[in-house]
C-alpha positions in Angstrom: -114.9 56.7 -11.1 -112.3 54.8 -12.8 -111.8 51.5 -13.1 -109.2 50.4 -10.9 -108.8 47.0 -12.7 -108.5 48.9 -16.3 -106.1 51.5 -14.8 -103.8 48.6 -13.5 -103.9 46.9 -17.5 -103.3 50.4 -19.2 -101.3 52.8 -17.2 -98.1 51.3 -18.6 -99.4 50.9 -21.8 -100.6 54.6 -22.3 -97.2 56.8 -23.4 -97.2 60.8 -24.0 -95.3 61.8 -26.9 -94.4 65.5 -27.4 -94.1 67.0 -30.4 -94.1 70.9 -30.7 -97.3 72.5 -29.0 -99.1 69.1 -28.9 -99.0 65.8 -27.0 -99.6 62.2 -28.9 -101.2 59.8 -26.2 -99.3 56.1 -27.5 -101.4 53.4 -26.8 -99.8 49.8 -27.3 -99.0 47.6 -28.5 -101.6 45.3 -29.1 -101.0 42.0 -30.9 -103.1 42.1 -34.0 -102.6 38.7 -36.4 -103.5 39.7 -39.8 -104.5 38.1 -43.4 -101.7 38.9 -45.5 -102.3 37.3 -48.9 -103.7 34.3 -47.5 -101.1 33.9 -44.7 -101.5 34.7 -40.8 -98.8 37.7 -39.9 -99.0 39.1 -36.6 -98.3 42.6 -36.3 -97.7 44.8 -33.3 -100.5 47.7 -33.3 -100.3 50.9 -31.8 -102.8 54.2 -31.7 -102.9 57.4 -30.6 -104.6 60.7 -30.0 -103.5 63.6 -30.3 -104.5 66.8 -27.6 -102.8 70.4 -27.0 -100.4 71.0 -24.5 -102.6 73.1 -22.5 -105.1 70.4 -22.4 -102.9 68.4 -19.8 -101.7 71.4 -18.2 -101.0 70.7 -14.6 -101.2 67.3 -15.2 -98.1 64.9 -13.4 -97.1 62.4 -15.9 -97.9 59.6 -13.7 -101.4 61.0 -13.6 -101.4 60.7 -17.5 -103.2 57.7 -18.1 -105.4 58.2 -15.3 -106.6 61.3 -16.9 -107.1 60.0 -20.1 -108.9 57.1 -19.7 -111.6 59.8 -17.1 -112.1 61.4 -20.3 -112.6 58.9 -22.7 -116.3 58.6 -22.2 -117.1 62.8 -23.0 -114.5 62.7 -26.2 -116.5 61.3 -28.5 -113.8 59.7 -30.3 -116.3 57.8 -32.7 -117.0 61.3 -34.0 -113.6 61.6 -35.2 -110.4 59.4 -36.8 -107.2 58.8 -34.8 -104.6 57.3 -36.2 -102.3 54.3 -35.9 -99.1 52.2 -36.4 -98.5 49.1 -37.6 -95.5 47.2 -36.7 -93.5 44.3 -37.4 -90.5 42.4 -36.2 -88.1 43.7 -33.9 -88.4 47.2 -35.3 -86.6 49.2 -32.3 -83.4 47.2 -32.6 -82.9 46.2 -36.3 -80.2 47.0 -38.3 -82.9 48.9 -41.1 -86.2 48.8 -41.5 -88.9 49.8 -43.4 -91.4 52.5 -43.0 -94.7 53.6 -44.7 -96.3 57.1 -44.0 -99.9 55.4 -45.3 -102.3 58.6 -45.6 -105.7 57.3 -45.2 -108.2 57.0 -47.9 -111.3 54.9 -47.2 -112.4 54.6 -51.0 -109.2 52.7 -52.0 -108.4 50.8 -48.8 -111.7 49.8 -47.6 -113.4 49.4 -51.2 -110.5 48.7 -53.0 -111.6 52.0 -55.3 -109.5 51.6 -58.9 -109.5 55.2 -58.7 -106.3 55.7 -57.2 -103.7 53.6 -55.6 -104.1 53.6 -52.2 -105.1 50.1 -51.3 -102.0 48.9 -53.3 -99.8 50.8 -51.4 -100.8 49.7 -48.2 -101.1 46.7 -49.0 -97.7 46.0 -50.8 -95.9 48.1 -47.8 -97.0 45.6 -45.8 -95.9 43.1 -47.8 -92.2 44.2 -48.3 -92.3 45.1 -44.8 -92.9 41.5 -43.7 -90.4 40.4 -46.4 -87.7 42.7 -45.0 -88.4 41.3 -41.3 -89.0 44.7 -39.5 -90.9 48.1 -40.4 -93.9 49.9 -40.1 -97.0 51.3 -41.3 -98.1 54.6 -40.3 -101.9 55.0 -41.0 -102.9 58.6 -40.6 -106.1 59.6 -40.7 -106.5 63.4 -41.1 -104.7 62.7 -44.3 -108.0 61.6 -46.5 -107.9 63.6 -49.9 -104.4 65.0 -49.0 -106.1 66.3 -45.5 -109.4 67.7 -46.8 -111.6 65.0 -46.1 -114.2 62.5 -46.9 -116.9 64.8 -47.4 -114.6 67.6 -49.0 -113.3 64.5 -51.1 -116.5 63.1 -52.6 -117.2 66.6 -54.2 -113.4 66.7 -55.5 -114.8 63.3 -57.0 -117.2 65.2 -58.8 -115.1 67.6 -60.1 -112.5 65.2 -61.3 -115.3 63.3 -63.1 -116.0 66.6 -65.3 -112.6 66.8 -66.1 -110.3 68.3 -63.0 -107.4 66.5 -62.1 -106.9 66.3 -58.5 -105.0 69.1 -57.6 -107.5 71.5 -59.9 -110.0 69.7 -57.8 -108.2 70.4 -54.6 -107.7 74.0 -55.2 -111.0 74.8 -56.5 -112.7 73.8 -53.4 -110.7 76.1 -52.0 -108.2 73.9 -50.4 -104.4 73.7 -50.9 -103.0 70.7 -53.5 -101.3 69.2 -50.2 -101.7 70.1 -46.6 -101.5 66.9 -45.1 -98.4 67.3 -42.0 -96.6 64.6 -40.8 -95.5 66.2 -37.7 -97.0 63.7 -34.9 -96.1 60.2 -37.3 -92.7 61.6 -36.9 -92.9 62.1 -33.1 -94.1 58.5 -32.7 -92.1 56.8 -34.9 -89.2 58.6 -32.7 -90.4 57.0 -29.7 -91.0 53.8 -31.3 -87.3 53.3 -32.9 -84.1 55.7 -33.3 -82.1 53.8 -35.7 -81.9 54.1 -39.5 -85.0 53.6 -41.6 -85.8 52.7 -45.4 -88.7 55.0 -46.1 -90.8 53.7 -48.2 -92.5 56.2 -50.8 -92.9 57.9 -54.0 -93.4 61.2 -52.6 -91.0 64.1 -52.0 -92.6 66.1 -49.5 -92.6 63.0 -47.2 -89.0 62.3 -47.9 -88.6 66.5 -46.7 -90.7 65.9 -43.8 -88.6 63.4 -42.6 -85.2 64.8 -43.4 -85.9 68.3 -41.9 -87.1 65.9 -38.4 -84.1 65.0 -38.0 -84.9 61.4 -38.3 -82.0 58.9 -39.2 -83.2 58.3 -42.9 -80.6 55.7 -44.3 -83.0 55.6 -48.2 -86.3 55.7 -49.7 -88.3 52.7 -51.7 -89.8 53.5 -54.3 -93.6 52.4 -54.8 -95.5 51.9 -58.2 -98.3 49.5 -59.6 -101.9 48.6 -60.3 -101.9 51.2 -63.1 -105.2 51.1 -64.6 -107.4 52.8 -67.3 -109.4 54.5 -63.8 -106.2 55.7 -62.2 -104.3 56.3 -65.1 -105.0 60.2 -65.0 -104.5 60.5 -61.2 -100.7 58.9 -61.3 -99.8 61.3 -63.8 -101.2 64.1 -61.8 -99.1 62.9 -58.8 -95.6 62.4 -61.4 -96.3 65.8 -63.1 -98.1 68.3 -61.2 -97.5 67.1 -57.7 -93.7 66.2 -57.9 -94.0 62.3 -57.0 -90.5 60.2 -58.2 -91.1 58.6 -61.5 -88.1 56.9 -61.8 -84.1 56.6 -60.0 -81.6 54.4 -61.5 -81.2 50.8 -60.3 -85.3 50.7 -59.8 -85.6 48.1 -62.2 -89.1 47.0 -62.2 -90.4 49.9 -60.6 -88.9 52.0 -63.1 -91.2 50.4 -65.7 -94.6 50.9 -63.9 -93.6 55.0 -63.9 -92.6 54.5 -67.6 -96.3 53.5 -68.0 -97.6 56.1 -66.5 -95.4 58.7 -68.1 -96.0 57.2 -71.6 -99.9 56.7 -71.2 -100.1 52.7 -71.5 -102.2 50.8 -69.2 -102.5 47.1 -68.4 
């Protein structure tokens, strides 16, 4: 039996989004004030799940919400991740604004792990996001390791520390360098805003992603820092093995954190 009083909160506040063969079940927003350096921002928060097509087959869409909130209690959703947007400012209607696709990693943003760069990243695309006055953060969460997973990713760990880089580590476990897909972000961030955005990133194949979507890209930010003797390796891996954008003219600063990391000096 569902709760007729929940129903009433949430049916308006529970949006499919179609992308392809699946459905992303929208859930927002929900005002979320957060410690940014000190200060109180308060961002919009949005999550989803994501379920086939055929799962809601037969299903009216004013039934939807209905449906999924019957289910919630046999999903065992604390068995899984589900992943989530974080927005600020008027982000449908301003002129530009700034996106990050944030891949989850729970080393770097939850322990602040020196290995890599992750925490950084989100947390400076948060940052610049609030500085601009509109944006979002995307924080997907089938993305850990470059989509193999925590537990696949402490044994790439292992592997790195005897001397694999990351992709070596990737492939060895018998996984691809990169199979992280950023098919249902895009369907979101669609429904959430359809004029131009700045996305923010180092990373080709997110830049691709987004152009063969069909999403009104107006540019891409680029994203460097926090080079360390721990991550020093794993930069260059991303700059040289895996593609990532060193450098573009006019980058200024940013231009000589990926100098660093070409040239092998840490801070």
């Amino acid at each position: 039996m569902i709760n007729e009083q929940a129903l009433a909160v949430l049916k308006d506040k529970i949006q499919p989004v179609y992308t392809k063969d699946q459905v992303q079940f929208l859930v927002g927003p929900v005002k979320l004030p957060v410690n940014l350096d000190g200060q109180t921002v308060t961002f919009q928060w949005y999550n989803w799940l994501t379920l086939g097509k055929h799962e809601i087959e037969g299903i009216r869409e004013d039934e939807m919400a209905a449906h999924i909130i019957a289910k919630l209690p046999t999903m065992s959703l604390a068995e899984g991740q589900q992943s989530s947007v974080l927005v600020y400012g008027d982000f449908e209607h301003a002129e530009d604004a700034l996106i990050r696709m944030h891949s989850i990693c729970h080393t770097g943003d939850i322990f602040g792990s020196k290995r890599c760069d992750c925490g950084y990243q989100l947390h400076q695309s948060m940052r610049m996001i609030v500085e601009r006055g509109a944006g979002a953060v995307f924080y997907l969460a089938n993305h850990e390791g470059r989509g193999i997973g925590l537990f696949s990713k402490s044994m790439a760990y292992l592997l790195q520390e005897e001397g694999m880089d990351t992709v070596e580590a990737n492939l060895a476990l018998g996984f691809a360098d990169d199979s992280r897909n950023y098919d249902a972000a895009i369907g979101v961030l669609a429904h959430l805003r359809q004029r131009p955005v700045t996305l923010i990133t180092n990373n080709p194949k997110k830049l691709a992603a987004m152009k063969e979507s069909g999403m009104n890209l107006s540019g891409r930010v680029p994203l460097w820092g926090d080079v360390s003797e721990f991550n020093l390796k794993y930069l260059q891996t991303k700059v040289q093995r895996s593609g990532h954008l060193a450098s573009q003219e006019g980058e200024g600063r940013q231009l000589s954190v990926a100098e660093l990391i070409l040239e092998d000096h840490v801070s």
